[in-house]
Structure formats: C-alpha cells, structure tokens
C-alpha positions in Angstrom: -73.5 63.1 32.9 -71.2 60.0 33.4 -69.5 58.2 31.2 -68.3 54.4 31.7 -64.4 54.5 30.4 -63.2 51.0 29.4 -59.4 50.7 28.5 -57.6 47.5 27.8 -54.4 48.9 29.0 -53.8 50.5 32.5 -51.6 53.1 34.0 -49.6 50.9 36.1 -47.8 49.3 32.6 -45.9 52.1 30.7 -47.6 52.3 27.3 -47.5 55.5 24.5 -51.0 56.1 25.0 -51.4 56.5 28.6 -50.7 60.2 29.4 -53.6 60.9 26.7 -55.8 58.8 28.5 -54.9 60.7 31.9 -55.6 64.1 30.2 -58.8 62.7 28.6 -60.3 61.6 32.2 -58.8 64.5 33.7 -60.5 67.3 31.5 -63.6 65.0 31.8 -63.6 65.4 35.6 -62.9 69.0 35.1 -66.2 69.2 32.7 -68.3 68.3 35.0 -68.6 64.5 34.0 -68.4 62.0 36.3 -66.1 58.7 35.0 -66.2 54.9 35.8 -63.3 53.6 34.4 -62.2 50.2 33.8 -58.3 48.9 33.4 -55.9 46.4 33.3 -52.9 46.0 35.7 -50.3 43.8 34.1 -46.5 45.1 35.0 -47.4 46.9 38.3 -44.4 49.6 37.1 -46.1 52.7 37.7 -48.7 53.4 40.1 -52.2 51.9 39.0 -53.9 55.2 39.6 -52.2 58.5 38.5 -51.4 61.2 41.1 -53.8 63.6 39.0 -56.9 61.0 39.5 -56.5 60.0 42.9 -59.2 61.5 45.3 -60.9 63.4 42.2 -64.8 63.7 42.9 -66.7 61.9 40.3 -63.9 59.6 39.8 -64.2 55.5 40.5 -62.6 52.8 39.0 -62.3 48.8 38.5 -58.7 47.3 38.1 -58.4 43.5 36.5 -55.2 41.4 36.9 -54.1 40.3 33.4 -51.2 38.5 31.9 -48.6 40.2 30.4 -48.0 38.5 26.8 -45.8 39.3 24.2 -47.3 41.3 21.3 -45.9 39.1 18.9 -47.6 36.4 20.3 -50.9 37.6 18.5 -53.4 34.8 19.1 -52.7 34.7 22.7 -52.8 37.7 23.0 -56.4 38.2 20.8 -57.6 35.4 23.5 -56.3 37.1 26.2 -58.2 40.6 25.0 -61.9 37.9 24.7 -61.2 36.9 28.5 -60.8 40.8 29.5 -63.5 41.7 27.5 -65.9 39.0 29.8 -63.8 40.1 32.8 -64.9 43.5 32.5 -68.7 42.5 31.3 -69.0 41.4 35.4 -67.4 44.9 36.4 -69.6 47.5 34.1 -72.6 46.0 34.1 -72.6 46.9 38.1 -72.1 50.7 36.4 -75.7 51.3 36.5 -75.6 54.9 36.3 -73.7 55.6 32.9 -74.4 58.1 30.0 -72.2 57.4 27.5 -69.8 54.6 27.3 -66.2 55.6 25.7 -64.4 52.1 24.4 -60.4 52.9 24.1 -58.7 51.2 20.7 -58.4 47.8 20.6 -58.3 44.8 18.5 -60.7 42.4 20.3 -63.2 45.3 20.9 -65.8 44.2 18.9 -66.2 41.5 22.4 -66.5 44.5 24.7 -69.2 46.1 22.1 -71.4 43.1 21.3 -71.8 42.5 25.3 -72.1 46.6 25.7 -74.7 46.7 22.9 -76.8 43.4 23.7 -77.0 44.3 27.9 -75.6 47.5 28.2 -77.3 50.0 25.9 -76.1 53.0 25.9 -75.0 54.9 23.2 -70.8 54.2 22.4 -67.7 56.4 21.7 -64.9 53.9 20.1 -61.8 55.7 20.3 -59.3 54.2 17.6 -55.7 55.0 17.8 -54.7 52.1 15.8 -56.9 50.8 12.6 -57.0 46.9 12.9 -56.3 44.6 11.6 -55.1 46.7 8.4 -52.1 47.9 10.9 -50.9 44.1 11.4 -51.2 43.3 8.2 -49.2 46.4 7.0 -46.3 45.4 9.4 -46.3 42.4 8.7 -47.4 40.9 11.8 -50.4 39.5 10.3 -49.5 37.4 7.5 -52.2 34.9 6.9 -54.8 36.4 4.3 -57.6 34.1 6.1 -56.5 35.1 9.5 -56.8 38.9 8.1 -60.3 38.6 6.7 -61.9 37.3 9.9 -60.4 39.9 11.5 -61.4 42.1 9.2 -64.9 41.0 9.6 -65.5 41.1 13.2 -63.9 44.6 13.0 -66.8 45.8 10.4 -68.8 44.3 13.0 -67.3 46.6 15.8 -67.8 49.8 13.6 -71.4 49.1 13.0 -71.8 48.7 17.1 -70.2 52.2 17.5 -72.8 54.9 17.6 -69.8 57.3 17.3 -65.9 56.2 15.7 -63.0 58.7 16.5 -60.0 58.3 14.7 -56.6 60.5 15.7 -56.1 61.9 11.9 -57.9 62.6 8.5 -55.6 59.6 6.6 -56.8 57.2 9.2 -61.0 59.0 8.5 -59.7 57.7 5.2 -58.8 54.0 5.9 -61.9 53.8 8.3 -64.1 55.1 4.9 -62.3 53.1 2.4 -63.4 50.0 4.4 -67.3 50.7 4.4 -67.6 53.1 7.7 -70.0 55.9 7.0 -68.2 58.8 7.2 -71.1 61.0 9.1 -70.3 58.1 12.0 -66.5 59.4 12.1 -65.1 61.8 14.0 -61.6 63.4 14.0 -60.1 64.4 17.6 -56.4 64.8 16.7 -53.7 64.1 19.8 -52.7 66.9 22.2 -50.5 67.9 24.3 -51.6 68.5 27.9 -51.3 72.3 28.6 -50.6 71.7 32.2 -47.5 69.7 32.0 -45.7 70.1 28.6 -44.0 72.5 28.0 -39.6 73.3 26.8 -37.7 72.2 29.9 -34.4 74.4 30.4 -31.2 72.5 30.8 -30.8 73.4 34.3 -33.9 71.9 35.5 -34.1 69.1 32.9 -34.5 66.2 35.2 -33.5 63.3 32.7 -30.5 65.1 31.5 -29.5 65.2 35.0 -30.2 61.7 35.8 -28.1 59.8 32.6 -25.5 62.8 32.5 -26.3 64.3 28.8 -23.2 66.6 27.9 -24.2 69.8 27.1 -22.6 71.1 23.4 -23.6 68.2 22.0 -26.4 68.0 18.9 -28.8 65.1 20.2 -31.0 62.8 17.2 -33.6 61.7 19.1 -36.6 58.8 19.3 -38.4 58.4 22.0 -41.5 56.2 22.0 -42.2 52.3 21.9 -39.4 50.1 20.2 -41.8 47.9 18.3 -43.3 47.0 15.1 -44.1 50.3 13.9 -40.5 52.2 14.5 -38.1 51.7 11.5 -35.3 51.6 13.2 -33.2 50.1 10.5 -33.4 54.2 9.2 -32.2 55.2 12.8 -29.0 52.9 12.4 -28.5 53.7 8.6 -28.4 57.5 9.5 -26.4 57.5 12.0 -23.9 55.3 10.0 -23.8 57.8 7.6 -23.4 60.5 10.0 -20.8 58.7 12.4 -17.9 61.0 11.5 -19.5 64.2 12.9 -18.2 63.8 15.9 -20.8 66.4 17.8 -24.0 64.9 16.2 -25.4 62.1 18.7 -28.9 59.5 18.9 -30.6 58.7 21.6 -32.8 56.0 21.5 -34.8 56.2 24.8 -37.9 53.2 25.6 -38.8 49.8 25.2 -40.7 47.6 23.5 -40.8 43.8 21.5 -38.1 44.9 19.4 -35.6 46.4 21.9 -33.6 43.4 22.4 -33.5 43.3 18.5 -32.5 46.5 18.4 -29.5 45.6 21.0 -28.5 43.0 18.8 -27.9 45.5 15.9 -26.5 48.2 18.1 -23.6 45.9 19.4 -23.2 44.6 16.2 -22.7 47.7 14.4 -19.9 48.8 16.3 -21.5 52.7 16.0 -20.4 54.8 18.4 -22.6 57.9 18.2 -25.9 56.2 19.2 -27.2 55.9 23.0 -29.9 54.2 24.6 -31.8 54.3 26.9 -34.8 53.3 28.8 -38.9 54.2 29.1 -39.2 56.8 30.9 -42.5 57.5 33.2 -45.0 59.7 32.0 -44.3 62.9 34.1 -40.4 62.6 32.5 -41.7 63.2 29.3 -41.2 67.0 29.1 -38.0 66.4 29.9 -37.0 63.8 27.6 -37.9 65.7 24.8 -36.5 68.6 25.4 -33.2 66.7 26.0 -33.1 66.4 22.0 -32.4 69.1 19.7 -34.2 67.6 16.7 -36.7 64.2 17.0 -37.0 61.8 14.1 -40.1 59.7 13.8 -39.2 57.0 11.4 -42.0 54.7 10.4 -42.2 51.7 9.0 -45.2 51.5 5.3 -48.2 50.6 6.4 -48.4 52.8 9.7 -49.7 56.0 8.5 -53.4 55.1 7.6 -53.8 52.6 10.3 -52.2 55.1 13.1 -50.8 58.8 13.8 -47.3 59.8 15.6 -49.1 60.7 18.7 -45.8 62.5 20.1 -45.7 65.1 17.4 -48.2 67.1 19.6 -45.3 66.8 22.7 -42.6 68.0 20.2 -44.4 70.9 19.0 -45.1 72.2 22.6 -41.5 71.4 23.9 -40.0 73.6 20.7 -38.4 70.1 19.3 -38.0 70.1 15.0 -39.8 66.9 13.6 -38.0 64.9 11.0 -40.2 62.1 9.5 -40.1 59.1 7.5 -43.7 58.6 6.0 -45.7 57.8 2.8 -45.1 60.7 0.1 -49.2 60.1 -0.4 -50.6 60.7 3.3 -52.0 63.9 4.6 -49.1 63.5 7.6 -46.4 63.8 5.2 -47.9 67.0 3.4 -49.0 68.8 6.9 -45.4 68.7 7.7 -44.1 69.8 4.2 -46.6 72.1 3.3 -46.8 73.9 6.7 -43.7 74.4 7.2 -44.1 72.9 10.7 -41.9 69.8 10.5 -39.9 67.9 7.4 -41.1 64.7 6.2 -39.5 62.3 3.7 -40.7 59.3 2.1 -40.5 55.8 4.2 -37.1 54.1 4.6 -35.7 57.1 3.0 -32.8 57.5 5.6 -30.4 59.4 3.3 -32.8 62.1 2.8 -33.3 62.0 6.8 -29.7 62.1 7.8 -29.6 65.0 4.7 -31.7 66.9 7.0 -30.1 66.0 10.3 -26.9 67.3 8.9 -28.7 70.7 7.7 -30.5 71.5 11.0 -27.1 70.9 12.7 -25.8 73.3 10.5 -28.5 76.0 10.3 -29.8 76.9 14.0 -32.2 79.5 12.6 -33.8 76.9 10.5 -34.7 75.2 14.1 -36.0 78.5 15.2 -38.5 79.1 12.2 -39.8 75.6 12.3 -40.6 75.4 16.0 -41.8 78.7 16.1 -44.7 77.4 13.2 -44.8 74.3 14.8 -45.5 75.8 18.2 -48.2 77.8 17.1 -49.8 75.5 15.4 -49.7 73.3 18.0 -51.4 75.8 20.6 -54.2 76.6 18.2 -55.2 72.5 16.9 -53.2 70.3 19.2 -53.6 71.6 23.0 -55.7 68.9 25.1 -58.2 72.2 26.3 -59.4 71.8 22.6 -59.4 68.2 21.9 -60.8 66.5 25.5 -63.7 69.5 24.6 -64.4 67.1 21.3 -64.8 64.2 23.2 -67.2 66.7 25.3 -69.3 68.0 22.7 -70.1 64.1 21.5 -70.9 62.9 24.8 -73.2 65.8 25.0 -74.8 64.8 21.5 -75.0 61.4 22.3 -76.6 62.1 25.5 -79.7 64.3 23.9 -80.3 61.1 21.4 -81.3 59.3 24.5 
C-alpha cells in the first residue's frame, strides 16, 4: 500500500509537530507502506530530509519553496496556504500510484481536499492537531465574527471531504462533534513518544546541559515548546515572581516563536532574576532538553484545550519529567492529570495555584517519584509511537478494502 503524505510544514523549519511526523513516516516505512510525501521548505534550518528518512526504500518526496510569513499576519498567511495547496496539486497528481492520501492539520486544507477529492480520488485521512478556526478565535487571533464564520464554513466543508478525521484527544472528538462532524468519521490517535529516541537522559551525557552550562543542584521550572499564541506566559513570569526569593528554584524558557521578542520585552522589564532563556532546539536535542528540567509546566492560554492537545506531555512522561498544567477545570486533559495521578493540572491563568505546586514538588522529591512512576507507565501502555503510528495503520488498511 502507499500512501501520498501532504504536510504544509517541512522538516528543514523547526516546528512542534515535526518529530511526530518523522515517527509517523518512519513506522509507515517500517509497516510495509510505501510514502510520497509532500513539504514545504521555508527557513532551510535543519536539514530538509531527516537522517532517519534518507535512503529509506519506499520513501520519495516533493519539496516546495515557500515564504516564511508571520503567523500573525493571518490573511497572508491563509493566501499563502491557497498557493501551496495549487503548488502541490502539480506535484501529487504525478503520484499516480497512491492508496490512501493522509492530509496533515491545516487551516487552508479544505483547498488541498476539494482538488484531492475532485481529481484525485482516493479515500482521505485529515490529521487535525489544531481545530480551526475555533483555535483563532479562542486566542484571540481571529477577531472578526464574519471572518470566523467563513472560516468556519469552508472548514465544515473540509470535514465532509475527509473520509476519515483524527483528532489528538477526546475534548478536541468533542469540539469536532459539537460543530456537526459525525462522530463515527472521528478517530482518536493520541500523541506519542517515539520509543527509539526518548527516553531520561543522565546528567553526564545530557548534551544541552553541556552545551549552555546548567549548574547542577539547582531545581529547574521548565517550558519548552513554541513561544506563541497558545503559551500563557504571563503565568510563567507571575510564578516565578512569586517564587524569586527561593534562591535554588530556576525557569527555563527554551524556543521560539511570534511572541518571543514579546516575551523579551517582559523579561527585561521585570528585572527577575531566576528565569533563563533560551533557544529552539533541534529535534534529536529534545530528550535532552527535557530531561534538563526537574518539573515542566504547560501553561495555556482559554480556548486551547478543545481546539488542540499539549503534544509534549507524551515526551515528559517518557523522560520521567512531573507535569504541572494550566487548563480548563471542564476538559478531559485537566481530569486525566488529576484524576490519574499522572500529572497536576490547575485551572487557566491560575499561576498561584501553579507556583503552589512548584514550591511543593521542590519540597517533596518522593512526590516526583510517585508521579513519574504513574506517568511513565501510563505513557508506555497509551502514549508510545509503536501503538499510535499502528492507528494510523489499521485505517489506512480499512480505507484501502473500501476501495
């Protein structure tokens, strides 16, 4: 089987999403599947085909030169996503040979379906990792209510296309069948971490603390993800106000993103003391970064959880890092944490509560212990990729007997 994998991102421009992708192709190779993928190249960071793709059998791909634009600038971006969409309409429909088609989340993907469903044909896995346009409205980057329903409306449009939806968690299966998807057309493959690479990385081979000189004794706050939209890092600074006269208690702040400068700003202006930054680091590093922390807050901003999952939670677990998060009180996130005993969540913006909890992990190691020993086991038995790429597996393999 082969399936044609169209992404409006690529590997060479660090993004949050990319190592799943990697994993996801990877395992497909590994299956048995043969994969056609379709990318962007924007930043030319990183290289523009992983080490762990290159020279795979079964493995081809098409690379497109894009712009890179601000995400704030939304409606050159959306225009920007239409162009792609045509530029890769001349690239896939050469892909004569193709299965299954597996669409990665994005908001102008109703384009790539309407061509895909009009020439192409085949039956089509949309992968959503971030509901739109409910997410831009909910952070308040989309704040025209007309601008919203047209969105809105070629977004039904892009769910009715899609033979199969996948959503990363069951409060986004929820937003998805709140807004008219039928639910037997949703599928829930949660994020993973891949069991080949993560894993707790000791000290003394911990390649990031080497390289930026961590002191060891030290309690390390840490975030580590894309400095945009959906971080509130108002919550980071607030906590670590409150918490600036234990001496041994320190953040890091590690990766970029639209609001980083922002973020700068407020960092200088502060005057704090006990917070360090520092920048994205490439996907093979992440292991390492993690595992520099001693506890990992995920502080989001209302409107996120619904419309998107913390993907890294899955990385924590597997590199033994405590999860502190700031979430809705009413999402199934917020009570998976509680309620298994595999992480502590508060409600959003509540960064008292959060530094509360800072302050008592510092204080009780054996708290640490008991919830990254659940959190680890739960993460081996839902969260490893081995279980999650075989979703995506078990679809294309249903969606290939429809035929």
């Amino acid at each position: 089987m082969k399936i044609l994998f169209i992404t409006p991102e690529g590997f060479d421009t660090a993004g949050p999403n990319n190592q799943m992708a990697m994993v996801m192709i990877s395992d497909f190779l590994s299956g048995g599947y043969d994969v056609h993928l379709i990318q962007s190249r924007r930043k030319k960071e990183y290289p523009q085909i992983p080490q762990r793709l290159e020279g795979r059998k079964g493995f081809t791909c098409d690379i497109i030169d894009r712009k890179d634009i601000d995400k704030s600038h939304l409606i050159v971006r959306y225009l920007d996503e239409v162009k792609y969409a045509f530029q890769g309409f001349r690239r896939w429909r050469k892909v004569r040979d193709a299965d299954v088609v597996f669409v990665q989340s994005c908001p102008t993907v109703v384009w790539q379906l309407v061509l895909l469903k009009l020439i192409y044909r085949k039956p089509i896995v949309y992968n959503v990792y971030d509901v739109f346009p409910g997410h831009g409205k909910d952070v308040g980057m989309i704040k025209s209510s007309f601008i919203y329903k047209c969105f809105a409306l070629l977004q039904k449009l892009a769910y009715a296309l899609s033979d199969v939806t996948v959503v990363l968690s069951e409060d986004m299966k929820q937003k998805l069948a709140s807004q008219g998807v039928k639910p037997e057309k949703i599928r829930i493959v949660f994020p993973w971490y891949d069991v080949e690479t993560v894993r707790e990385i000791p000290r003394d081979e911990n390649r990031f603390i080497r390289e930026y000189g961590i002191e060891p004794g030290k309690f390390y706050v840490q975030f580590a993800g894309s400095i945009g939209v959906v971080l509130d890092r108002q919550s980071i600074l607030e906590a670590a106000q409150l918490l600036k006269n234990e001496k041994d208690i320190v953040f890091q702040i590690i990766g970029d993103g639209g609001a980083r400068k922002k973020l700068e700003g407020e960092l200088e202006q502060s005057g704090l003391e006990n917070v360090r930054l520092y920048p994205w680091q490439p996907m093979d590093m992440i292991p390492d970064v993690y595992s520099a922390g001693s506890v990992c807050v995920i502080p989001l901003n209302k409107g996120v959880i619904g419309n998107g999952v913390p993907s890294k939670s899955p990385l924590l677990m597997a590199c033994n890092r405590p999860i502190i998060a700031l979430v809705e009180k009413d999402s199934h996130y917020y009570r998976l944490l509680n309620e298994s005993g595999i992480g502590i969540a508060h409600d959003s913006n509540d960064y008292r509560a959060m530094a509360e909890s800072i302050l008592e992990l510092y204080r009780n190691p054996e708290k640490i212990s008991e919830l990254t020993r659940r959190a680890n086991e739960y993460a081996r038995r839902e969260l490893s990729s081995t279980v999650n790429t075989r979703k995506f597996m078990n679809i294309f393999d249903e969606l290939g007997k429809k035929k």
